[in-house]
C-alpha positions, 0 to 999 in steps of 0.5 A: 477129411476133418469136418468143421467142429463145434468151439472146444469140441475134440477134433473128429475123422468121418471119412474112415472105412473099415473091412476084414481081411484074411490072416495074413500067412506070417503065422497069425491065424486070425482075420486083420481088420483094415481102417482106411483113411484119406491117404492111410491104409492100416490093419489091427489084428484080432489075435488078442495083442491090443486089449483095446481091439478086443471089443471089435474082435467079440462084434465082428465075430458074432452072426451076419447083421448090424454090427458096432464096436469102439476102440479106445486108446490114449489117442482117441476113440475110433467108433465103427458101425456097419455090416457082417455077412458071415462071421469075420466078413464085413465092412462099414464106416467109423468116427475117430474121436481125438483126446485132447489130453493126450494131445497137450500130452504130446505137445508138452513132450515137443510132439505136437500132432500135426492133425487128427489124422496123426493121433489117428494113425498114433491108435493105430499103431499104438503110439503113446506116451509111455513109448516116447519117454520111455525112448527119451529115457533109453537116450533116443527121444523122438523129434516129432509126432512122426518119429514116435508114429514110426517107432510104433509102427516099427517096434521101436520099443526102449528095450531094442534101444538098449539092447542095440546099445549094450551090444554095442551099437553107437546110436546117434538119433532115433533115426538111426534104430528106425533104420536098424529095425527096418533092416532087421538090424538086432543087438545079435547081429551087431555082436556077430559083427563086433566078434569079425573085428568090426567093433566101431562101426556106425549104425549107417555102417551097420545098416548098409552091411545089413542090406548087403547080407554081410554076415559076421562069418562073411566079415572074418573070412574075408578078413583071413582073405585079407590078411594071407595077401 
């Protein structure tokens, strides 16, 4: 909900509320902090992998009381007040204050945001313009704010882009290693495949043996079944 803004002033989000949930079991052991939106719902660790969320990490683990934190990003700035009851227990709302250099940024790649509910989601998955021409250069250039979105959401990083190439991997569109990366597709696998004798697949090919849990190993024996027929 974008309220109406003064001429020439960045587009602002006020309907954000912010928690704390627990680590989430996958090996991390600290608190997540969750940012809810109109339609969104997203979580920051505080394990120290973003610098920009340190500063939340420091407020929301001093004593019970008033609490505020800022986290800014190419995107914009996410300013939070609210509550603790305990240390790392609490919640309240935030203010997302979009950069509207970063937006021309983007418009000038053809990735125009759709709204501030875009370059919200962008800070929230860490979604910038090193990303997206760093994937144009590796040859897969986002279509759209969305696909740069998914890419960070998913680690679609220029380095898997490569590594899937050399391995080797034909990748026809970002879509094709946003689909890769979902399955858990890795230039490993494509090897282990490539080495059954599959060595000219498509990434939808690929994808689809990935889903099925065809292993390379699964691949040969079946070959070898194949072939004393």
């Amino acid at each position: 909900a974008a309220p109406m803004q003064p001429a020439g002033a960045a587009p602002t989000l006020t309907d954000i509320r912010w928690d704390i949930l627990p680590p989430d079991g996958d090996g991390g052991d600290e608190p997540r902090l969750r940012i809810r939106s109109a339609g969104s719902n997203s979580t920051l660790a505080l394990d120290g992998s973003r610098p920009e969320v340190e500063p939340a990490k420091r407020a929301l683990s001093g004593a019970a009381g008033a609490v505020a934190f800022r986290i800014a990003h190419q995107a914009g700035t996410l300013a939070c007040t609210g509550r603790l009851a305990t240390r790392n227990d609490g919640d309240g709302e935030c203010r997302f204050a979009s950069n509207p250099t970063f937006e021309r940024a983007l418009s000038d790649r053809g990735l125009s945001p759709e709204g501030p509910s875009d370059l919200l989601a962008m800070l929230l998955v860490d979604a910038t313009t090193d990303l997206a021409d760093g994937l144009t250069r590796a040859g897969l250039r986002p279509d759209d704010s969305g696909d740069l979105i998914a890419a960070a959401a998913l680690h679609v990083t220029p380095a898997y882009v490569r590594g899937l190439k050399r391995a080797p991997m034909k990748l026809g569109s970002i879509d094709d290693a946003l689909a890769c990366r979902a399955l858990g597709v890795d230039p490993a696998y494509v090897r282990e495949l490539a080495a059954a004798g599959y060595d000219d697949l498509s990434a939808e090919d690929i994808v689809a043996m990935k889903a099925l849990d065809v292993t390379g190993d699964y691949a040969r024996r079946m070959n070898e079944a194949g072939a004393r027929r």
